[in-house]
N, C-alpha and C positions, 0 to 999 in steps of 0.2 A: 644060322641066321646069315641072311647074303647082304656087304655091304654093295651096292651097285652106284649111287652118287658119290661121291667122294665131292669133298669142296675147298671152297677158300675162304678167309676172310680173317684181320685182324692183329695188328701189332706191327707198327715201325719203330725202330728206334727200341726195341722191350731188353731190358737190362734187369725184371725181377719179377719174380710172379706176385698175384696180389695180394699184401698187407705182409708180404715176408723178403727177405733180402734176395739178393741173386743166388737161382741153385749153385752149388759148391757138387760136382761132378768130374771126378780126380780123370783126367786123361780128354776132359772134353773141348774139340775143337773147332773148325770152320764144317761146313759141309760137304769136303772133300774128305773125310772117315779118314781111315790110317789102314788096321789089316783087313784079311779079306777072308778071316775068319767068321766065328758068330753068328748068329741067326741069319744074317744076310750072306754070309761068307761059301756056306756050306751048296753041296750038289742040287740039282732039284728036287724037291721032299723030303729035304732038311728041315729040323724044326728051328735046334740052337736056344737054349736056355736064355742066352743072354745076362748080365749084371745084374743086380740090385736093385731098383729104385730107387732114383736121383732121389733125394730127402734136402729140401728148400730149408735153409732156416728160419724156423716160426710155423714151417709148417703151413702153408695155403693151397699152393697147387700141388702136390700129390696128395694131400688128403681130401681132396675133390670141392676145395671154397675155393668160389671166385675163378677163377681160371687166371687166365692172364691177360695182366692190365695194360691197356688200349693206353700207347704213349700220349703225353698232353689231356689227359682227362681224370676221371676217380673210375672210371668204368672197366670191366674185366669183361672178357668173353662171354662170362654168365650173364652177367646183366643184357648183354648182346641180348641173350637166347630170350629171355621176356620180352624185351621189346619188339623184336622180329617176328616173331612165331605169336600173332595175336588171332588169325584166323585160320581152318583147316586148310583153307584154300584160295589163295591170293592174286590176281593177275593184273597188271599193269594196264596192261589190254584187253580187246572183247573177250568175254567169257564162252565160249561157241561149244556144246555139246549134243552127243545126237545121240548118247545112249542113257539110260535111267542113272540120275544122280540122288544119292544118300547120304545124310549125315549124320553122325552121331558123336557122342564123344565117354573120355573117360580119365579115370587119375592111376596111371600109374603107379605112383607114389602114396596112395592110400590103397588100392584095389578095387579102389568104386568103381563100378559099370554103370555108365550114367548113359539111358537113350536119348535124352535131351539135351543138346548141345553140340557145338561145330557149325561154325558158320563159314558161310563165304562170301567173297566179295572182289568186284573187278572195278576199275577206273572206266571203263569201258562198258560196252553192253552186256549183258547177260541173255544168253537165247539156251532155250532145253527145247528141242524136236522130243524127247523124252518125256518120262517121268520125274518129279521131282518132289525128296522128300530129305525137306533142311531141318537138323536138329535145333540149329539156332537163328542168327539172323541173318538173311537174303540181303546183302548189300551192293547196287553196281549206281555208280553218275551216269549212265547214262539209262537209257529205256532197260525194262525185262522185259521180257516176250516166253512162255511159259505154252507149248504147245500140246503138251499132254499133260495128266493129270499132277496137280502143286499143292501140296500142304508143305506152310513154313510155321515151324514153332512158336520163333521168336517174332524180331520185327521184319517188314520189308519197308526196305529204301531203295526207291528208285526214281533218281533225277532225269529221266526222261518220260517216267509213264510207266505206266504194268498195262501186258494183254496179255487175256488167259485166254488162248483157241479152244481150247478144253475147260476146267473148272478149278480155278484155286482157292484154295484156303489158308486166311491169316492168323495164326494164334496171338499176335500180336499187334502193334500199330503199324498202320500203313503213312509212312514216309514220300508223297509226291507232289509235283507241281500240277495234275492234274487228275480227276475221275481215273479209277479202271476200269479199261474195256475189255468186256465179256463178263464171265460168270465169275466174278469176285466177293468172297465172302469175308469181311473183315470182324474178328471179331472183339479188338480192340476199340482203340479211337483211329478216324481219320483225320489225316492229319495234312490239310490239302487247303489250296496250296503250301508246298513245303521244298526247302529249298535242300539236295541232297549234297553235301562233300564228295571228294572221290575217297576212297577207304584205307587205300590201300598205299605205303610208305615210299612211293617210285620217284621223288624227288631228286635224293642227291645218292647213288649207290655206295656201299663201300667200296671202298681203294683198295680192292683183296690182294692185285698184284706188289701193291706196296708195300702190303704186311709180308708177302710171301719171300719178297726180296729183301728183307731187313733178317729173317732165319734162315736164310741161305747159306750165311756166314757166321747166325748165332743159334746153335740149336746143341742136342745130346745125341749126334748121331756117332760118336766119336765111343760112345757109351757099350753101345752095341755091335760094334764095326760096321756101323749102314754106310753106303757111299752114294749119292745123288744116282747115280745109275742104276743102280741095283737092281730093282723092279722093272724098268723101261721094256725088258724081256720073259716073259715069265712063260716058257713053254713045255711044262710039265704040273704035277701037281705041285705045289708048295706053300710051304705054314712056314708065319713071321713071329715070333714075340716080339711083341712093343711093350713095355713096361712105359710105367711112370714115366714123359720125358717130353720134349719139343723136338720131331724131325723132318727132315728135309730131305725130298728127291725129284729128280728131274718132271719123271711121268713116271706113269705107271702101263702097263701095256702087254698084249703079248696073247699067244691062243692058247694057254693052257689055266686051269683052275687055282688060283691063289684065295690063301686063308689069311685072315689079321686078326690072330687074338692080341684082343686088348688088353693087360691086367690090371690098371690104373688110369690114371687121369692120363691122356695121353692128345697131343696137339701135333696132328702131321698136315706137311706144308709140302702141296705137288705144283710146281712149277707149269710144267706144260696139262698136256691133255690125261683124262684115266681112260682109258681106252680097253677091255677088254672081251677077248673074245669067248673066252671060257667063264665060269663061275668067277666073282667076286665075294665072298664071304669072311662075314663079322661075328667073331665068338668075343663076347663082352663078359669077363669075370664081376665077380659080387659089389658093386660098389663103385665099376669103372665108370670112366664116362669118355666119350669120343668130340672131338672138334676136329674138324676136315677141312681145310681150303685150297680146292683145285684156280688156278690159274688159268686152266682150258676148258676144255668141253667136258662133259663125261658121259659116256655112250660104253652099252655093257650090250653085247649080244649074246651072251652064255644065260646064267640063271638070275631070273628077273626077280629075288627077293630082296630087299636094301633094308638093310639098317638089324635094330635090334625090338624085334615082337611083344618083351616081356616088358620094354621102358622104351618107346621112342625117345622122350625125353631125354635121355641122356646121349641120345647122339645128333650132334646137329653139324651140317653139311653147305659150304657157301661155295655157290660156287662163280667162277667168274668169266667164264665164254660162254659161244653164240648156243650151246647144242645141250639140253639132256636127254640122253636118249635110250630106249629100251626098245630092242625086237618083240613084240608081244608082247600079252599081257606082262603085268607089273606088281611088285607090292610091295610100297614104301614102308619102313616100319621107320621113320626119323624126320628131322628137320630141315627141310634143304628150302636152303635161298640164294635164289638163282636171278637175278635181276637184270641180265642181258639175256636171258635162253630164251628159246623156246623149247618148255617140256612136253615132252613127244611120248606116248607111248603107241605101239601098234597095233593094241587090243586091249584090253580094260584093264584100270588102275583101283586097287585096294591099297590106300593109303590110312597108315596108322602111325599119326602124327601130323604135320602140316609141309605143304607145299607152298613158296611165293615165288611166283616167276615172273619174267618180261611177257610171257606171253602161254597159255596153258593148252594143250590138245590132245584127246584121247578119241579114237573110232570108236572104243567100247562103253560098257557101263563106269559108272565113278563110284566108288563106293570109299567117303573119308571119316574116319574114327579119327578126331580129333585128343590127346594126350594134353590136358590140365598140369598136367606136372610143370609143363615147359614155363609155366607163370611162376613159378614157385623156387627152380632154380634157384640157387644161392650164390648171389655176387657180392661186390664189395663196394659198391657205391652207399655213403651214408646219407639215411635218407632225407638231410636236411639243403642235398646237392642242390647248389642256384639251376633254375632250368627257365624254360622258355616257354615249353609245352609238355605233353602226358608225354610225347615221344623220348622226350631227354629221364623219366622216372621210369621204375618199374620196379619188381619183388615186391617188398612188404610195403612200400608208400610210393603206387604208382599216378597218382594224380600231381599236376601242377599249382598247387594253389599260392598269388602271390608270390612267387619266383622263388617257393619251394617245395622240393618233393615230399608230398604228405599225402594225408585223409583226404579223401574223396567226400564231397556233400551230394552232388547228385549224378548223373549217370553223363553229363555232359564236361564234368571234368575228366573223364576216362577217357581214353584212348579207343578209338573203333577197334572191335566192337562190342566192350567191354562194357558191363554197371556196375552201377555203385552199389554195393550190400556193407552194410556196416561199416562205413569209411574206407573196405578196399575195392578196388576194381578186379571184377572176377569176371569167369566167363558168363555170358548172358543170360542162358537158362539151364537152372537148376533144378 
């Protein structure tokens, strides 16, 4: 499994993981490491066992609850991953593709294959010169334009208007401020005039560098003899062990093939750019889970597969520069939220998991399998946190009602673009 985005996001000021004291990690120090032994220490295509896994007292973040809690709030990383990752594919901006887009989805975390479901959504326009076949609901504020042949499962929202040059099909309600033009078949209700939100959470981005520079100086790199440079070079093959831990390194870079298995919960914080030219790959053991936050760009020209196939879900990726980028086609298997990028590929994208960026582009077909599990994540926010909106809930009581996180009544206290089934907010169709 290739991890290729690597990300940023979350934690200043963090002094303990969530619901348990500060790890207790005998020899752990700033981000300057100590020897230059160790998985990191060793020649290239060294492996390096490395330590034991840090063991938190109480026990939260290495046995994979919660992750780690977002200074000034009740909220951990995990809770992060529900709220972030609500559609397959998210963009700030116009949504512009010009080859056959697919959606579907499924749960990791049970093994259900589900065809129905994954949606998407842009602040901006939504255009397909393609085909288009959404498993769940078609959401953009502004116009869709829909030029070859459109069936959407769920609903379609569009606060400019829908034209189909070709013939669509709604499985569900049509959301607009006016008639569709062309061959529109709705087989819902219409719902016209209607006034559309933009969907997508492009407000106030996370402060990734701010988290990234609070474990610069407070992490477990000291654990493993990792040193902030370590990686910056990587010009042969080589495999890292990361155990259980929080680390830090400048960047990551270099033309030769690097490996990162993961064995546990593990939070790595890259400073600058990931940059590489060779293979980037992610071996996930039974039960890990990954959180990434790049400070820079990340652009992989070697082997375009990311993340982890058998669970996107467990690995989610923020990142925080202008660039994600991949030579050719792509295959996301994770979560990245990317909120200044533009994600780029240069021939078509299989994505399995979710994408939210500044800005989305692919020359090829899209094909996104959207992963349920990402809603279910286990964090540490109690669900009776004061909130403001669905944005501030998520896991088991993702609605705001009354200025607390609870039960959902109907599909408008959910969060885009989520309904209400039995008082939780789930994915849309089932």
């Amino acid at each position: 499994m290739r991890l290729a985005s690597l990300i940023a996001v979350v934690v200043v000021g963090f002094t303990a993981a969530c619901g348990s004291e500060t790890p207790s990690i005998e020899g752990s120090s700033t981000g300057e490491g100590t020897s230059s032994g160790g998985a990191f220490g060793g020649a290239s295509g060294s492996s390096g066992a490395g330590p034991s896994a840090p063991k938190p007292g109480g026990g939260s973040f290495c046995d994979g609850k919660g992750g780690i809690q977002l200074p000034g709030t009740s909220l951990c990383t995990a809770d992060l991953a529900s709220r972030t990752f609500r559609f397959g594919l998210c963009s700030c901006r116009d949504l512009t593709l010009s080859g056959n887009l697919v959606t579907s989805s499924f749960d990791s975390a049970t093994g259900k294959s589900n065809q129905k479901g994954g949606s998407i959504g842009t602040n901006g326009a939504l255009v397909n010169s393609g085909s288009s076949q959404v498993g769940g609901t078609s959401w953009s504020a502004k116009e869709t334009t829909f030029s070859g042949y459109a069936a959407i499962a769920g609903h379609l929202r569009a606060g400019g208007g829908v034209t189909a040059n070709g013939s669509a099909e709604v499985g569900g309600d049509l959301f607009s401020p006016t008639a569709p033009r062309g061959q529109v078949t709705v087989l819902g209700t219409q719902h016209v005039p209607a006034t559309v939100a933009p969907p997508c959470d492009c407000g106030a981005p996370l402060p990734i560098a701010d988290y990234i520079a609070a474990f610069a100086k407070d992490n477990d790199n000291a654990a493993i003899s990792l040193k902030p440079g370590d990686l910056a070079s990587v010009n042969g093959p080589r495999e890292v062990k990361l155990p259980c831990g929080r680390y830090y390194l400048d960047e990551i870079g270099g033309g030769g093939n690097l490996k990162l298995v993961i064995g546990g919960r593990v939070a790595l914080f890259v400073r600058g750019d990931v940059s590489m030219g060779g293979a980037l790959d992610l071996e996930l053991a039974p039960g890990a889970q990954l959180d990434v936050f790049v400070g820079g760009s990340f652009i992989v020209s070697g082997g375009n597969e990311v993340g982890n196939l058998a669970a996107p879900a467990t690995v989610r990726m923020y990142v925080a520069g202008p660039r994600v980028t991949f030579d050719g086609s792509a295959t996301i298997a994770a979560n990245v939220y990317a909120p200044n990028a533009v994600v780029d590929t240069g021939g078509s994208l299989r994505a399995r998991g979710a994408v939210a960026a500044r800005t989305f582009t692919a020359s090829g077909s899209v094909d996104v399998a959207y992963d349920e599990a990402i809603l279910k994540v286990e964090g540490c926010a109690a669900p009776s946190a004061p909130c403001k909106t669905c944005n501030d809930c998520g896991g088991s009581a993702p609605a705001c009602n009354g200025g607390t996180c609870g039960a959902c009544k109907t599909d408008a206290d959910c969060c885009a673009p989520l309904s209400c089934r039995d008082g939780a907010c789930v994915a849309p169709i089932k």
